[in-house]
N, C-alpha and C positions, 0 to 999 in steps of 0.2 A: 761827040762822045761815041767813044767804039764799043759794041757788044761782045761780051764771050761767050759762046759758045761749049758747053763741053756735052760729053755724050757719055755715057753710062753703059756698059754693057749691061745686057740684057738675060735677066736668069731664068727660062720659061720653066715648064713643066720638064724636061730632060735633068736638068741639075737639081729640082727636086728631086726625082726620081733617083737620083747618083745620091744624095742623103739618105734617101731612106733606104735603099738597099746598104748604104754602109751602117747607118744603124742598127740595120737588123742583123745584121752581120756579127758586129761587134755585141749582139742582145744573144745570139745562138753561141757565140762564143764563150760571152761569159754565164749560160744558166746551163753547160755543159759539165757535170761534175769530171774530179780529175778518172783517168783510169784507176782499178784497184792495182798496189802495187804484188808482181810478182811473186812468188816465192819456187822454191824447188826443193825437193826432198828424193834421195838417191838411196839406195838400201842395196848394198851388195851381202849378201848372206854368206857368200864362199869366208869372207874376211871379215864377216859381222862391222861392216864401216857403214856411219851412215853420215851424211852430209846436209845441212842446210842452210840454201845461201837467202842471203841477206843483201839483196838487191838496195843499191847506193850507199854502202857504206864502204869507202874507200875503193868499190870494183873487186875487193877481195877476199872468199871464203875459202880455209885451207880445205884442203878434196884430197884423198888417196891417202887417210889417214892409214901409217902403220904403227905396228908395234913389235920390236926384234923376239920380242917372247908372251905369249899370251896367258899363260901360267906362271904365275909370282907369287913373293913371300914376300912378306915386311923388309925393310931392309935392301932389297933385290933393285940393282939398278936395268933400266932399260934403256933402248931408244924410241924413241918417237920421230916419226915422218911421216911430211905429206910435199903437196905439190899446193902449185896455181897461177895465178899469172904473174908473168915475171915485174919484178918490184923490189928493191932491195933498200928500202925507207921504210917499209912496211913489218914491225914486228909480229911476234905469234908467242901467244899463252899456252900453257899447258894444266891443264888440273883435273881435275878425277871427281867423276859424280857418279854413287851408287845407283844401282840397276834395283829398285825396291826403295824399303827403308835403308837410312842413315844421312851423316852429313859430307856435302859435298866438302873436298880440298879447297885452300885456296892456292895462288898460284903456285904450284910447282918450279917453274923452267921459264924462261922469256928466249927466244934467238928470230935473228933478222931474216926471212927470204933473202935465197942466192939471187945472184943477177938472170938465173936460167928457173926462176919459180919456184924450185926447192928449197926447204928447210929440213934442219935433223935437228934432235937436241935430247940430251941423256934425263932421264930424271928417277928419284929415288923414291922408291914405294913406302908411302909414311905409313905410319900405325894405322891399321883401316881393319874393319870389321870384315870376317871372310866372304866372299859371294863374289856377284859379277858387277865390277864397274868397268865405267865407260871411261878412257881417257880421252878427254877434249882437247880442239885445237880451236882458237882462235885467233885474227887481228884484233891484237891491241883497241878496246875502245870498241869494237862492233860484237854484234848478237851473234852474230851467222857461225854458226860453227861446225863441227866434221870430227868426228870419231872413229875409237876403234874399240869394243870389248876384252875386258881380259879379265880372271879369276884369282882373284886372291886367294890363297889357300891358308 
């Protein structure tokens, strides 16, 4: 009768050692809470535009809000522009939230980003109590949004 023979590697203290440092590894990783997320807030006073982006929702907050007339009536149509990165799958809201009391619009205006970042789009100053509102811009479905001031009179 023939014998076999087999052999076994051998796990000393070093491939212990290789576990427990990836344990602990994987133990520092996961009792690591996430970073907080981002935010930014831009205030240009020459153009009363203020901006605030909203870090991972679609990469995109409209910035460089303008407005062709910053004195309006009821009625009064304008334009609205801004910029950001370039995306043209990406729509953009328009709607008007009073500076004080009153109630915000609901949307105004919807158009697409150009292929070059830009958007424009006209919208009609509804019946609104007189004072200073902010016209909004935002993408579709995100917080992050970018303004410009203007007075109804």
């Amino acid at each position: 009768m023939s014998e076999v023979t087999t052999t076994q590697p051998r796990r000393g203290r070093s491939a212990l050692l290789a576990i427990g440092l990836v344990a602990g590894f994987v133990t520092v990783l996961t009792a690591c809470p996430p970073p907080p997320t981002p935010t930014t807030t831009t205030t240009t006073t020459t153009s009363s535009t203020t901006t605030t982006i909203a870090p991972g929702c679609v990469g995109y907050t409209p910035t460089g809000i303008g407005v062709s007339d910053n004195l309006v009536s009821v009625g009064d149509s304008i334009t609205v522009s801004g910029f950001g990165q370039t995306s043209p799958t990406i729509g953009i809201e328009i709607k008007m939230i009073p500076v004080g009391a009153g109630t915000a619009t609901g949307v105004l205006a919807t158009t697409l980003v150009a292929p070059n970042g830009s958007w424009a789009t006209a919208i009609t100053i509804p019946s609104l109590t007189p004072g200073s509102w902010k016209v909004t811009a935002n993408a579709v479905g995100c917080t992050g949004t970018g303004s410009a001031t203007v007075q109804v009179l």
